[in-house]
C-alpha positions in Angstrom: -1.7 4.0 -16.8 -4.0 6.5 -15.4 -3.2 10.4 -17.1 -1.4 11.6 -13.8 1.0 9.3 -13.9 5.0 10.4 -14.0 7.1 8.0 -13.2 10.3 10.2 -14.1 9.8 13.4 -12.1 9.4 10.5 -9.0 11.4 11.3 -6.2 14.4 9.8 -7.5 17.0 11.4 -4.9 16.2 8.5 -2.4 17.3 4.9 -3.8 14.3 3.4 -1.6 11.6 5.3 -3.1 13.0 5.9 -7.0 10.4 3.5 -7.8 7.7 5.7 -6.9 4.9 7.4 -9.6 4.2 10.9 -9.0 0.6 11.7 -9.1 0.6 15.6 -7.8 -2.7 16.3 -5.8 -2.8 12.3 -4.9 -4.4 12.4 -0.9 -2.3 9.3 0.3 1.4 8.0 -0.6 1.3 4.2 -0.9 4.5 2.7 0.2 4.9 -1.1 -1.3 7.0 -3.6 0.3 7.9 -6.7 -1.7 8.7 -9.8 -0.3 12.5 -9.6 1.8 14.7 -11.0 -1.6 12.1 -9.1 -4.0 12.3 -6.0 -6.1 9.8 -3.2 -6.3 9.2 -4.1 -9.5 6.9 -6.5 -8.4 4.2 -4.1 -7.9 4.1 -3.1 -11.3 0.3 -4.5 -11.6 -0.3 -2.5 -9.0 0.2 0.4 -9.9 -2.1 1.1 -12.6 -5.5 -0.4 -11.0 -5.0 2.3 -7.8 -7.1 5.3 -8.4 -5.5 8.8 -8.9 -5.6 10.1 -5.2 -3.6 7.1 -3.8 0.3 7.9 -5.2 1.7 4.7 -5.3 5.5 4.3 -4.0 7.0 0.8 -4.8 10.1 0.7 -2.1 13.5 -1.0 -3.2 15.0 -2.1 -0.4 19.3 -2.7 -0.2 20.5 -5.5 -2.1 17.7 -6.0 -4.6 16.3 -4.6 -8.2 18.2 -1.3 -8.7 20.1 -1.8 -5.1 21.6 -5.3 -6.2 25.5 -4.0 -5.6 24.3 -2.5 -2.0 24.6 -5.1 1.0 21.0 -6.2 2.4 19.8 -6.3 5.3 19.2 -9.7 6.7 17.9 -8.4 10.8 14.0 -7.0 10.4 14.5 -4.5 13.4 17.3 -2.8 11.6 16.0 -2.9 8.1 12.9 -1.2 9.8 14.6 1.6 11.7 16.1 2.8 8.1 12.6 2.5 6.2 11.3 4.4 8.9 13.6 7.3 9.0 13.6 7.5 4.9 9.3 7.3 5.3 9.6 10.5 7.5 12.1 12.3 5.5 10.2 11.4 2.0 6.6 11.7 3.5 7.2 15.3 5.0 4.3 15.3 6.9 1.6 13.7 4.4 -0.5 11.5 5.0 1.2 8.3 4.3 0.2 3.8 4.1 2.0 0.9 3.9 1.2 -2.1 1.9 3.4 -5.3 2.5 3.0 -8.6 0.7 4.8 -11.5 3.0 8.0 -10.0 4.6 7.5 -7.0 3.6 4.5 -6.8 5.9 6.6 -7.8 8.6 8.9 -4.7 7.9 5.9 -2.9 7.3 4.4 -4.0 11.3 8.2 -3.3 12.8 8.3 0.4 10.6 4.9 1.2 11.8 6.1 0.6 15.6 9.7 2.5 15.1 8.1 5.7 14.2 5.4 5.5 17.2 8.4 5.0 19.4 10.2 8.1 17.8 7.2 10.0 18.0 7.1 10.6 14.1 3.9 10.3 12.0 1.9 7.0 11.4 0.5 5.4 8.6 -3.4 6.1 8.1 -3.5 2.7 7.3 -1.3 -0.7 7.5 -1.7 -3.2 4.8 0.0 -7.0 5.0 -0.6 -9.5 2.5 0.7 -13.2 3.1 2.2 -12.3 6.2 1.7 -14.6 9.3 1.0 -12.4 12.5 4.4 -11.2 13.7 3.4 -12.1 17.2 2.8 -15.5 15.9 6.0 -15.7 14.0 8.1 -18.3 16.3 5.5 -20.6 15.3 6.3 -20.2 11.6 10.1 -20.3 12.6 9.9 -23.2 14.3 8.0 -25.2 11.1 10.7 -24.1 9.5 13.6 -25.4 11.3 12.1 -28.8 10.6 10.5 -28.9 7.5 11.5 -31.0 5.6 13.0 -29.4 2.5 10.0 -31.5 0.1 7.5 -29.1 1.8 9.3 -26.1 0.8 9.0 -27.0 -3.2 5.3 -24.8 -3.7 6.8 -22.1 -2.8 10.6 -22.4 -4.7 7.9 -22.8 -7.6 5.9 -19.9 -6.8 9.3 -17.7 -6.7 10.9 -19.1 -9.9 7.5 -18.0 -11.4 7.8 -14.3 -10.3 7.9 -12.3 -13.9 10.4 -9.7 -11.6 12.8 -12.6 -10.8 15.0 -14.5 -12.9 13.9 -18.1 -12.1 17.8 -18.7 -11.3 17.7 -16.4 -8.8 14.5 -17.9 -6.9 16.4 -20.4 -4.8 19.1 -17.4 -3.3 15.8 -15.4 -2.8 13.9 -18.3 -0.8 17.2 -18.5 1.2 17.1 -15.2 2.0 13.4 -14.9 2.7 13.9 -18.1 5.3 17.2 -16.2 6.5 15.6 -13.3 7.9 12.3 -15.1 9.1 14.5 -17.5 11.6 16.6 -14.1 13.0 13.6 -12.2 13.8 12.0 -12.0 17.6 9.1 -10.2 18.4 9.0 -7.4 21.0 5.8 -7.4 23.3 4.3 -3.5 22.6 1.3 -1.7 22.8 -0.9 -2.7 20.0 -0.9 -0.1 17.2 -4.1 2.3 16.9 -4.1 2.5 13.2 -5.9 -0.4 10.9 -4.7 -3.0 9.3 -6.2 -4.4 6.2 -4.9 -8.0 6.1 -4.7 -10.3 2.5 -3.8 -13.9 2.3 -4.6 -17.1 0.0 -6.6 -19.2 1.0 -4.4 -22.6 0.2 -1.1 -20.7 1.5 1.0 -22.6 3.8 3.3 -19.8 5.1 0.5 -17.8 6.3 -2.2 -19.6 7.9 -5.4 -18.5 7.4 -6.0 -19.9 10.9 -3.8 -17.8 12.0 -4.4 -14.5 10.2 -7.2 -13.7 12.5 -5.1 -13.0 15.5 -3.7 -9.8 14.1 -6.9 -8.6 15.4 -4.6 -8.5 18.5 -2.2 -6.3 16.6 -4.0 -2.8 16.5 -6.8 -1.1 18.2 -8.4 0.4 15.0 -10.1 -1.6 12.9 -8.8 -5.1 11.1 -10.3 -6.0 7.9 -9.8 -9.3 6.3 -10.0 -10.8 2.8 -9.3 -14.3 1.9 -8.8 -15.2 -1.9 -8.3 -18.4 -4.0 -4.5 -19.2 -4.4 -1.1 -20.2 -2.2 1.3 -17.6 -1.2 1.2 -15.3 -4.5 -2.2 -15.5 -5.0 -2.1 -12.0 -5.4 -0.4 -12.1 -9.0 -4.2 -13.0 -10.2 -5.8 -10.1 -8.1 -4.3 -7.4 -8.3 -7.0 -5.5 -9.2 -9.7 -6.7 -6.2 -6.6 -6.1 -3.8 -6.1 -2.5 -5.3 -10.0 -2.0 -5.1 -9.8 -2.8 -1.7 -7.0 -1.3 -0.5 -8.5 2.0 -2.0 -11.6 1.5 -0.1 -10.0 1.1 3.4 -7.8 4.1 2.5 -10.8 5.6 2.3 -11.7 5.0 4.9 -8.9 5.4 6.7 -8.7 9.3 5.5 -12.2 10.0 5.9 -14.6 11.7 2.8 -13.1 13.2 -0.2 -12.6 16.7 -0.4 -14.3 18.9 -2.5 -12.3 19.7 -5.7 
């Protein structure tokens, strides 16, 4: 872990951000979204291979990891509206990301839109990983409905691999994860104006890569993406070219580093 690193002083107030390493004088707080039915904890790798300026803030979200007795969330637009307000409070006016990885991009997208429609501040940059474009979404919805149960048996094995999941626990979490993908409906909205760095596996059959390109739509700023080898969590065996580039387009996204 890089010297700066205190995960105990974190702000450990908020149950959504207790997860979080304090890095004082970071530029940018990284907030992580795991997959809807995942724990922050699965952002550990993550952590480490970001460099000191970006503070990295793994989010638990109701009814998961440490929040396992709360009730979750199962509708997006809700579970969005509270990220959003606790992002204000905790960000205080920093400058502030998102990085999601499959539903949590989603609720990263809808978060992103709450606080322009409140008028609070925006993420300098939006980061999705395995997440099909939410504008695209009743596509995905609709596959799901009718595929055929056979089809969904990468991905169960995929989940009961996660090291931050007890592989009993992977067929509640697919259920889950397919739970709050059939509720959600997209809103037609402006597009965003910050950018978005999109991620995704090349053999994935949730997110298409076909269909990653049309969150081009999604933002006005610019929309980077990368393709690796891998399904759904091919990110497991990249963290650290995900963290290089996600450091590079928060760069970017802040402008040059200032002077020390």
């Amino acid at each position: 872990m890089p010297p700066h690193d205190d995960p105990r002083s974190a702000t450990a107030s908020s149950p959504w951000t207790a997860a979080g390493v304090r890095r004082p004088g970071a530029e940018v707080r990284l907030y992580c979204l795991p997959f809807l039915g995942g724990p922050a904890a699965f952002f550990l790798p993550l952590v480490p291979e970001l460099p000191g300026w970006v503070e990295p803030y793994p989010v638990e979200l109701p009814g998961h990891g440490r929040r396992l007795r709360e009730p979750a969330v199962r509708d997006v637009s809700e579970l969005a509206r509270r990220l959003a307000e606790e992002v204000d409070r905790d960000a205080a006016g920093r400058p502030f990301a998102f990085f999601g990885h499959c539903g949590g991009g989603l609720l990263a997208f809808e978060a992103t839109r709450h606080l322009r429609r409140r008028g609070l501040g925006r993420p300098v940059l939006l980061g999705v990983s395995a997440t099909p474009p939410p504008h695209g979404w009743h596509l995905l919805t609709a596959e799901l409905r009718t595929r055929p149960l056979h089809r969904l048996v990468p991905l169960f094995r995929e989940l009961a691999g996660q090291r931050a999941l007890h592989a009993s626990s992977a067929n509640a979490v697919l259920k889950r994860e397919v739970s709050v993908y059939l509720r959600y409906r997209y809103r037609e909205e402006a597009p965003l104006d910050c950018p978005i760095s999109v991620f995704g596996g090349r053999e994935d059959s949730i997110a298409l890569q076909e269909a990653a390109c049309t969150w081009s739509e999604l933002s006005e700023g610019r929309v980077r993406h990368r393709v690796y080898p891998g399904r759904h969590f091919y990110i497991d065996d990249r963290w650290p070219e995900v963290a290089q580039s996600l450091a590079r387009d928060l760069r970017g996204a802040l402008g040059p580093a200032r002077p020390a």
